[in-house]
C-alpha positions as CSV (number, residue, x, y, z in Angstrom):
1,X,0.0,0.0,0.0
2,X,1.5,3.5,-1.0
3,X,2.1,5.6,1.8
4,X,0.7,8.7,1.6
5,X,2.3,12.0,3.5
6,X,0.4,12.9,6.8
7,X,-2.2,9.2,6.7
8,X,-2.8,8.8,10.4
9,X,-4.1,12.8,10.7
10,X,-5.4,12.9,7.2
11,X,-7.5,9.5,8.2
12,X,-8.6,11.1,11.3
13,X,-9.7,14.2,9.1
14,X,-11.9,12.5,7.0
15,X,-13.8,10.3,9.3
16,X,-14.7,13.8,11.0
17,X,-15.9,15.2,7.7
18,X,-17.7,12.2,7.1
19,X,-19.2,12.1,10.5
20,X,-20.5,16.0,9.9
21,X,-21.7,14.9,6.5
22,X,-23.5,11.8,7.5
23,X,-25.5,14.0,10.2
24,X,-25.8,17.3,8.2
25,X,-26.4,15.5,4.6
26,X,-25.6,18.3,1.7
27,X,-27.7,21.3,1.2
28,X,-26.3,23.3,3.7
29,X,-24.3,27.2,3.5
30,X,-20.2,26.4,4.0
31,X,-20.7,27.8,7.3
32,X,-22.9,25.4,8.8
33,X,-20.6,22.6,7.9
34,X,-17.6,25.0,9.5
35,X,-19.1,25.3,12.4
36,X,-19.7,21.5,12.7
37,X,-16.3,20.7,11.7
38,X,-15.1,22.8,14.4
39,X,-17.5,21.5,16.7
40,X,-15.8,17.7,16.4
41,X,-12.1,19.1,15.7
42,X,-13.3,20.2,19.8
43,X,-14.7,17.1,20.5
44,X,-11.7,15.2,19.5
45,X,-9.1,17.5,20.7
46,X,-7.1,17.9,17.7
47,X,-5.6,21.3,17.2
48,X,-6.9,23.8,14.3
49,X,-7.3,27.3,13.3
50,X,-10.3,28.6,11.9
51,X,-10.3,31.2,8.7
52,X,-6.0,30.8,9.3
53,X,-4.5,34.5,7.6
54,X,-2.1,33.8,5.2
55,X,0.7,36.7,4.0
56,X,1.5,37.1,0.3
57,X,4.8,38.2,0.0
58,X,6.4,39.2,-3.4
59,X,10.5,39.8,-3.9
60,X,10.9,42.3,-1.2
61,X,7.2,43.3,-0.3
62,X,4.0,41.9,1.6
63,X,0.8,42.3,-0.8
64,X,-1.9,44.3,0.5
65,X,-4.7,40.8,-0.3
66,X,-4.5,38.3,2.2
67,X,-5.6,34.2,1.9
68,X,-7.7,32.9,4.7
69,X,-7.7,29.2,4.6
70,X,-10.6,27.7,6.1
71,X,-8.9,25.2,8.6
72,X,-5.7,24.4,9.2
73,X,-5.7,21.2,11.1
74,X,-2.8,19.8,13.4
75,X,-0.6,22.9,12.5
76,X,0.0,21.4,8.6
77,X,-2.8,20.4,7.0
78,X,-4.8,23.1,4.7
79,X,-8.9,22.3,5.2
80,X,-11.0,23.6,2.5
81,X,-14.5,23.2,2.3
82,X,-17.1,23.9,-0.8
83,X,-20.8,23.6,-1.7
84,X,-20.4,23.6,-5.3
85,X,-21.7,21.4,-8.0
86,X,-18.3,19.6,-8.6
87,X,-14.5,20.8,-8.2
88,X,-13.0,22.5,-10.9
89,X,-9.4,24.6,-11.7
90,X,-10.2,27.6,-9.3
91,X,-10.6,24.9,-6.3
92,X,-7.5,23.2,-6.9
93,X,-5.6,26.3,-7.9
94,X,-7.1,28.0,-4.4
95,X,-5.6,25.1,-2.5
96,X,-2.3,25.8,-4.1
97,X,-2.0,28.7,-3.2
98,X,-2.5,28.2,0.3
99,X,0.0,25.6,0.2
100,X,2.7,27.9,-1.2
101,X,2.0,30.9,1.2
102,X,1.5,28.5,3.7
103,X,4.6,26.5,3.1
104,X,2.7,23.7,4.2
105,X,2.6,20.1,2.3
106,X,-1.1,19.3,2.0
107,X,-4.4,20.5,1.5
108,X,-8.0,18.9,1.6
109,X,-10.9,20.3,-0.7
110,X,-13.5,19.2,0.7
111,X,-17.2,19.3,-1.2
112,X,-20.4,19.1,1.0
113,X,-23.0,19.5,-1.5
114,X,-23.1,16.0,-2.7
115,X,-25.2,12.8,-2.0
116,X,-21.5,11.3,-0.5
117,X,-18.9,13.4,0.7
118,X,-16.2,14.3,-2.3
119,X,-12.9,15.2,-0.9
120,X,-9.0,15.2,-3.2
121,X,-5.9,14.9,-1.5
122,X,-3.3,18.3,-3.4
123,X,0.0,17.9,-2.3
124,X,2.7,19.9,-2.8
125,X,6.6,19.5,-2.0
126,X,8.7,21.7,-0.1
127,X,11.4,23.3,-2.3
């Protein structure tokens, strides 16, 4: 089996987003799930930050815009949640992003608004 950076938290991760989706079912604003999330991240006692502020810097300057990733969970893992239709190029690319201001290895995107959850692993090396 390949071993995949970050498994045992990752793992963790997902069978709280599962749990959240199983009771809370799609429909829902991002929010709501948010706030559920972050209710069982409590529960559990794993460490997160909500709406985590992200710096752009560029050659010798901080940018005036600023990312806020949704979660980021056990101090390395990026959390992004959707209630879209599907995924497409500005979800993956946002979760890029994060992980290069971030300098952080992985991301979740996470998509609520579908009859199972729909989640992709985006992993990025450190350079």
């Amino acid at each position: 089996m390949e071993d995949f950076l970050y498994k045992e938290e990752t793992y963790k991760i997902i069978g709280i987003l599962f749990e959240v989706h199983k009771n809370l079912g799609k429909g829902f604003s991002e929010i709501v799930y948010k706030d559920a999330i972050e209710f069982e991240f409590q529960q559990e006692n794993i460490y997160f930050e909500r709406e985590k502020e992200f710096l752009v810097n560029y050659k010798t300057t901080t940018l005036k815009h600023k990312f806020y990733a949704d979660f980021v969970v056990f101090g390395k893992i990026i959390l992004e949640i959707k209630t879209v239709d599907c995924f497409n190029n500005n979800h993956y690319n946002q979760c890029l992003n994060y992980l290069k201001v971030s300098k952080n290895e992985l991301a979740l995107l996470v998509n609520f608004n579908s009859l199972s959850l729909e989640y992709k692993r985006i992993a990025m090396s450190k350079k």
